[in-house]
C-alpha positions, 0 to 999 in steps of 0.5 A: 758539188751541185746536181740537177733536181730537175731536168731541163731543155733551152734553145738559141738560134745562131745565123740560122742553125737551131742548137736545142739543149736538153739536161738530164739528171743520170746516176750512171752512163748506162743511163746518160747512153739511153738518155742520148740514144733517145734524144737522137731517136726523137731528132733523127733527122738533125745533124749533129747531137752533141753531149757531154756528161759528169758522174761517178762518186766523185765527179771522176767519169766525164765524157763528150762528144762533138758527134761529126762538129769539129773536134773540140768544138761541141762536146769539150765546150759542153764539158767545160760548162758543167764542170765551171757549174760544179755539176755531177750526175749531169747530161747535156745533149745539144741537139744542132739543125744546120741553118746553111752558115758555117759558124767557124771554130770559135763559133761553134763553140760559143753557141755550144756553150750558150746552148749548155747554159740556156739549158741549165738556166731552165732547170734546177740546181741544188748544192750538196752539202754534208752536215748534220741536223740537232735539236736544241731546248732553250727558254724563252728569254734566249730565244731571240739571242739564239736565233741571231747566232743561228743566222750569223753563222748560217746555220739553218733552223728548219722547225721550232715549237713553242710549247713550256720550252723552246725547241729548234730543229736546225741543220749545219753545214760540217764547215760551220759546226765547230764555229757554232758549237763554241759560239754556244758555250761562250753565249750560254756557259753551257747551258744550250747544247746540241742533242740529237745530232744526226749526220746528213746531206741536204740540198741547197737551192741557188739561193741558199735555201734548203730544199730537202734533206737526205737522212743518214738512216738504212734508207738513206734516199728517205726525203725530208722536207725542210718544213720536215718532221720533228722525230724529237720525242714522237711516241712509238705509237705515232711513229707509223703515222709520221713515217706516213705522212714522210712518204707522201712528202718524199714522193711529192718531192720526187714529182716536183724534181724528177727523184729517184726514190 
């Protein structure tokens, strides 16, 4: 599944009728009705606002609106955007000023659907992912090889130390992790192992880079960055600095993305 880290807003312009989109990030449809009633309060004087939206555990709750448009052309369009996205915990609310030219069903709902993604184009979109992070030790003459297996089986390596060893921190998708796994013991005969095993979701961006990730811990809304905090061997004496330190990234992470911590 995708969902907005950060919220959003475009605008296109169709034979004089301005459609202004806003996207907002929601975990719940008490929050998509505040989100909708203050877009209305802010373009009181527009004549139609239209939304749609997706959230729930599973994505299992959508709704839309065509708010006075036609039946079918403003909010089921709208809908049928988010869903073509993969998005949940999602709002649009597309904001229409009449510019005096009757657009006609089909457009109605092109410009509705352009609206959507002019919207979506300007914020930011992240995939889910279930995985897990693990720590491996190696010397340095497999160094180089185990980077290549890394990379050929997108499996992500998101902090290395050079000390006497080598020791990777990476994260693996769950799809991906068998496949690793067996490509490890028929490289190394054993001897490079996954430890630390930690089960997560992280957030890839569009380009297939990981942002962040969602420890499986008692706070599991606890944020790492990708360049994160190595926890493999850290004394307990300098556990409170780290977990310090963590909080200051979790909560630039939350000004950057609008996250709910």
């Amino acid at each position: 599944m995708n969902i907005i880290l950060k919220n959003g807003s475009g605008e296109i312009e169709e034979k004089k009728s301005r459609f202004i989109c806003h996207i907002f990030k929601i975990k719940s449809e008490e929050e998509a009705e505040e989100y909708i009633t203050a877009v209305k309060k802010k373009y009181w004087d527009a004549r139609h606002n239209c939304y749609a939206y997706v959230t729930g555990d599973k994505g299992q709750i959508q709704r839309f609106s065509d708010d006075g448009e036609p039946q079918w052309t403003a909010g089921k369009p709208m809908l049928d955007i988010l869903n073509s996205y993969g998005l949940t915990d999602c709002l649009l609310v597309v904001t229409r000023y009449f510019g005096g030219v009757l657009l006609g069903t089909g457009g109605l709902i092109r410009a509705y659907q352009a609206a959507a993604k002019e919207g979506i184009k300007n914020s930011d979109i992240a995939q889910v992912c279930d995985g897990i992070t693990a720590v491996i030790t190696t010397d340095y003459n497999a160094y180089g090889k185990l980077q290549y297996i890394c990379n050929d089986n997108n499996v992500d390596i998101i902090d290395t130390d050079f000390g006497a060893n080598v020791t990777i921190k990476l994260a693996a998708e769950m799809s991906v992790c068998d496949t690793f796994e067996k490509k490890l013991m028929d490289t190394f005969a054993g001897n490079v192992v996954l430890n630390d095993k930690e089960n997560v979701k992280f957030c890839r961006n569009m380009a297939g880079n990981i942002i962040f990730l969602f420890l499986n811990m008692s706070h599991p809304s606890i944020l790492i960055c990708s360049l994160g905090i190595d926890f493999v061997g850290i004394a307990i004496s300098v556990i409170a600095q780290a977990l310090s330190k963590l909080a200051t990234k979790a909560a630039a992470l939350q000004d950057q993305y609008d996250l709910t911590i």
